[in-house]
Structure formats: structure tokens, C-alpha cells
C-alpha positions as CSV (number, residue, x, y, z in Angstrom):
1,X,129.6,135.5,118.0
2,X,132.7,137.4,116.8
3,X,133.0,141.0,116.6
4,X,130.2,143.6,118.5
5,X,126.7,143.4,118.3
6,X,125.3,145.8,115.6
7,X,122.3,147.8,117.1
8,X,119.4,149.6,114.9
9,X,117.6,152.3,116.9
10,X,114.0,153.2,115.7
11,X,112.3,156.3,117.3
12,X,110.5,159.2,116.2
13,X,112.1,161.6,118.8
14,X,115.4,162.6,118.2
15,X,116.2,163.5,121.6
16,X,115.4,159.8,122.7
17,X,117.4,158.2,119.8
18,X,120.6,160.5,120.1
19,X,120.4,159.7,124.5
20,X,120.4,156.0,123.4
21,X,122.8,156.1,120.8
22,X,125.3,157.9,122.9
23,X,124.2,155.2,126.1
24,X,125.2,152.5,123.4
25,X,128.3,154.1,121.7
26,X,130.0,154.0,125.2
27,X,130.2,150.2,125.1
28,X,133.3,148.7,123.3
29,X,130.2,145.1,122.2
30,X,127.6,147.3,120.4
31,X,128.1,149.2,117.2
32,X,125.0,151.1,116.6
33,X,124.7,151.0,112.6
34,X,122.2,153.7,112.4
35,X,119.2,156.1,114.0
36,X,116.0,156.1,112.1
37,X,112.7,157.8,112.7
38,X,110.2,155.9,111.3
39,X,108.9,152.1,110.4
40,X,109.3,153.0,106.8
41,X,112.9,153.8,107.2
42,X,113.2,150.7,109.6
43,X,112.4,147.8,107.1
44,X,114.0,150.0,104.8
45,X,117.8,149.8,107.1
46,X,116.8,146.3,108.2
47,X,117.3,145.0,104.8
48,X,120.2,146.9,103.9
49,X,122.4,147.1,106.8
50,X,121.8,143.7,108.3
51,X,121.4,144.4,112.3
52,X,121.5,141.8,115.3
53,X,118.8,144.0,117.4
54,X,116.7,146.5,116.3
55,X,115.3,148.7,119.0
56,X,111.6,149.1,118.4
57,X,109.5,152.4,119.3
58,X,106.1,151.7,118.9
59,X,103.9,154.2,118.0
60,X,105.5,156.3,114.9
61,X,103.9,158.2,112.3
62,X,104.1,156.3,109.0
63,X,104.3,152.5,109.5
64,X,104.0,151.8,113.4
65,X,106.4,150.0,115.2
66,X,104.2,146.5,115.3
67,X,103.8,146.5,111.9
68,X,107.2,147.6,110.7
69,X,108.6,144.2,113.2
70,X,106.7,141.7,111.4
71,X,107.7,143.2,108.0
72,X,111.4,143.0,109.2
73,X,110.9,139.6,111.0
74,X,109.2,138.1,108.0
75,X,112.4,138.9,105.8
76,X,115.5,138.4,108.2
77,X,113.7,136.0,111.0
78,X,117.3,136.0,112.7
79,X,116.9,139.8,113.6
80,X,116.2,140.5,117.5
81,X,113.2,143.4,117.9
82,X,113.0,145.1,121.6
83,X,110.4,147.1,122.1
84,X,111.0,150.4,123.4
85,X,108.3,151.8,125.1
86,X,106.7,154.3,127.4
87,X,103.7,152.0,127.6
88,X,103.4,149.3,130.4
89,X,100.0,147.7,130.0
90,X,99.8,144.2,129.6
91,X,97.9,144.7,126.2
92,X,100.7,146.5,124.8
93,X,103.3,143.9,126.0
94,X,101.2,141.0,124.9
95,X,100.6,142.4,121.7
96,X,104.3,143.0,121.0
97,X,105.6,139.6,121.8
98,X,102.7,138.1,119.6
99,X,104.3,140.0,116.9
100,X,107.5,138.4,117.1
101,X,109.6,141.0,119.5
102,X,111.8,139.0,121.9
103,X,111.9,141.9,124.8
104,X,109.8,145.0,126.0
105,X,111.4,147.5,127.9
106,X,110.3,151.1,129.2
107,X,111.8,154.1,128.3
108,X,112.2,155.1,131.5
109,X,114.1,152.0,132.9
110,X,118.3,152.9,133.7
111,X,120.1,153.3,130.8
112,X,122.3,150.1,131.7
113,X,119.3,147.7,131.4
114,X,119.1,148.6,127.7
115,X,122.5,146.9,127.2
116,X,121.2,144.1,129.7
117,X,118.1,143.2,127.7
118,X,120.3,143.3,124.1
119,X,123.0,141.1,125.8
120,X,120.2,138.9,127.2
121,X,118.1,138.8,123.3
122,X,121.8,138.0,122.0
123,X,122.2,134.7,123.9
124,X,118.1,133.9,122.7
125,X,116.5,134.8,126.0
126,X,113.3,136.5,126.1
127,X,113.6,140.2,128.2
128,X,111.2,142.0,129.8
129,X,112.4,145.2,132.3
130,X,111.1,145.0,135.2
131,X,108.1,147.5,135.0
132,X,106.8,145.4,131.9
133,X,107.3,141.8,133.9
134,X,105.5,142.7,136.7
135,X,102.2,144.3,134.3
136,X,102.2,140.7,132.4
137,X,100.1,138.4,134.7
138,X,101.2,134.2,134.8
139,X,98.7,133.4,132.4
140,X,100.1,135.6,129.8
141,X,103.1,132.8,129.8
142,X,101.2,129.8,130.0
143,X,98.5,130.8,127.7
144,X,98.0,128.5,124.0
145,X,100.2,129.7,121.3
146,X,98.5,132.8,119.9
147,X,98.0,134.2,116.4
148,X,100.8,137.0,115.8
149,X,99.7,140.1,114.4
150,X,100.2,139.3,110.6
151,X,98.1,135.7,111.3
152,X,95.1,137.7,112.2
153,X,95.3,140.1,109.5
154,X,95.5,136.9,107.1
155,X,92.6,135.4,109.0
156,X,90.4,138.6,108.7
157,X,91.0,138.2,104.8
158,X,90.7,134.6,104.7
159,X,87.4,135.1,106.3
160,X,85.7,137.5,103.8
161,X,86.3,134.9,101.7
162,X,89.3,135.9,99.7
163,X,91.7,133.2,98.0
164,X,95.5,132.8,98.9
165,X,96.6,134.8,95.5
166,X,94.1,137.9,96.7
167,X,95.5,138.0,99.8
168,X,99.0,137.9,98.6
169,X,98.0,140.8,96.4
170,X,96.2,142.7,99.1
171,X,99.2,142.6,101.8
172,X,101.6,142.3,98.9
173,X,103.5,139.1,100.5
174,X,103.6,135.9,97.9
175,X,101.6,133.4,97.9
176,X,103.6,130.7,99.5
177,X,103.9,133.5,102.6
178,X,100.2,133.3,102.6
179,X,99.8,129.4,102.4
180,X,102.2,129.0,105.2
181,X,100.7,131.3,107.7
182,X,96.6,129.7,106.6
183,X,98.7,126.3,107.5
184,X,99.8,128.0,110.9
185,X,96.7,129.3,111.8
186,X,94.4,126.3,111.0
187,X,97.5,123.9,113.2
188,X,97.0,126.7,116.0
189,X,93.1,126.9,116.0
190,X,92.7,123.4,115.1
191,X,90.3,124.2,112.1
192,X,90.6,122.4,108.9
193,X,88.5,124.2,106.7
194,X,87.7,127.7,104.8
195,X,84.8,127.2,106.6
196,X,85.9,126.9,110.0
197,X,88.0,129.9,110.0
198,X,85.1,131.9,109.1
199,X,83.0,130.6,111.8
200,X,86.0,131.0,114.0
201,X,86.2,134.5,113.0
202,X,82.6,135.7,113.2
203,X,82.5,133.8,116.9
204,X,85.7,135.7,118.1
205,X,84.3,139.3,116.6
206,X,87.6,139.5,114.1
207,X,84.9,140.7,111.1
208,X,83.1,143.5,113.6
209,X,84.1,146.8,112.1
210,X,85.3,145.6,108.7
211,X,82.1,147.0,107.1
212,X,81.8,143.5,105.4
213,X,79.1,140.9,105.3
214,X,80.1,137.3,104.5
């Protein structure tokens, strides 16, 4: 690739952003393009400034962190998402990757491993720091391919019986969005029908709590 790698940080504490910004700035490869606080504001810079790796906070007050990667991912699939994170639980980890982030790494890891993990994302490797490798046990590798975040919200839909046009209104995503990920979910739970999925649902608890009967 010519020229540096451009860098997107995403964090709701200035303090945190500004310390990795200045971490980053020091190396002649990365340009950072920009420090934002929020999902919202993430999507937002995604789109109009075109980065190589975003680095991902999770949890942040308007549009979180998970949801604001599959937004991104979903319009430029070539961007890179690292999660940044205080949290080292395998759920969390888990979680991320299923929603399309290529690397996890703690906040508290040494400031060099953050360049480490974007050179490693760069040349297509997966990264997880240390702390987050160690939480993820074997399985978590060899496991079946698992729905990502934004296939489970479709199936919840699909399941209450919804057509692909409602839930492309509801999510606001187009229809052809939604028919590809109903294809990817019925090829990944090999399920063929309407039907299935909402038996699969019900039998896997994804309608508990939606406060709706089938």
C-alpha cells in the first residue's frame, strides 16, 4: 500500500483519544484523520473521510460502538474496526468479532501494541492483545460460523413475521441488504423456510423479551 495508513479514533473520553492520537502521531506510517466521540459521528467520518482502521470504543452514549461497526462495515466492507476496550470477557470479545471487527485490544495494553495490532489488521491478520487472547477459550475459534450482530437483529424481525420491504423500513437498510443477509442466515443455520427461522428463533430464546407473540 503506498503512502501511511490513515487511522480514525472513536472514544468518548477525550483524555483517552488525545493519549492515542499523540501515541499514533509519533509514527512517520499512520496519519490519524480525525478524533470523534461518538458512533454517530463515527459512521458519520467513515463515510466522508475514507479510513484504513477505525479504532472502536465500545460502549458510547448515542450509537454504541458494535452497532456503529456494522453500520460502517456494511457501507465501506474494506474498513478495518479494532476494538478498544477496557473489557476482557470472552462475551465481549466474541461479540465484537461476530460483528465484523478484525482485532480487540485493551486499553490498558502498551501503547506500542496499538501500532502492532493496526500493522497486523493492515496485512489482513486477525489481532487480539494478549489479555483478550488468553480470555477467548479454543472453541471460540473452531466454533460454526455465527450470525453477526446485524443477522440476528434481521432474524428477530424475520421471525415476527415481517416481509423483507418491512424490515428494510424498520432498520432503514434496502431491501436487497435485507434479502442478502435472510440468504446468509438460512445458508448458516441451514433452514430453508420462513418457517424454520421462526422455529429456530423461538427454540434459541431470540423472541424472549420482545413483548411479541407470533
Amino acid at each position: 500500500m503506498s503512502g501511511p495508513t490513515r487511522v480514525l479514533i472513536v472514544d468518548d473520553h477525550p483524555m483517552v483519544a488525545e493519549g492515542i492520537q499523540s501515541i499514533l502521531e509519533s509514527y512517520s506510517d499512520i496519519e490519524v484523520i480525525g478524533a470523534v466521540s461518538g458512533g454517530r459521528e463515527a459512521i458519520a467520518q467513515a463515510e466522508a473521510c475514507a479510513p484504513d482502521v477505525i479504532l472502536m470504543d465500545l460502549n458510547m452514549p448515542d450509537v454504541g460502538g458494535l452497532s456503529a461497526t456494522e453500520i460502517i462495515l456494511e457501507r465501506r466492507p474494506e474498513t478495518r474496526v479494532l476494538i478498544l476496550s477496557m473489557h476482557d470477557s470472552p462475551e465481549y470479545i466474541s461479540t465484537a468479532l461476530s460483528h465484523g471487527a478484525v482485532g480487540y485490544v485493551l486499553k490498558d495494553v502498551q501503547p506500542e501494541e496499538i501500532k502492532t495490532a493496526i500493522d497486523a489488521v493492515m496485512r489482513g491478520t486477525q489481532y487480539l492483545c494478549t489479555g483478550a487472547a488468553g480470555s477467548l477459550s479454543p472453541q471460540s475459534h473452531t466454533s460454526r460460523e455465527a450470525l453477526t450482530g446485524r443477522e440476528q437483529t434481521i432474524l428477530l424481525e424475520l421471525a415476527q413475521g415481517k416481509s423483507n420491504k418491512e424490515v428494510a423500513l424498520t432498520l432503514d437498510i434496502s431491501v436487497r441488504t435485507v434479502e442478502t443477509h435472510r440468504k446468509n442466515i438460512k445458508r448458516k443455520l441451514g433452514i430453508s423456510s420462513t418457517a424454520g427461522l421462526t422455529r429456530y428463533a423461538l427454540e434459541h430464546g431470540v423472541l424472549q423479551g420482545t413483548g411479541r407473540g407470533i
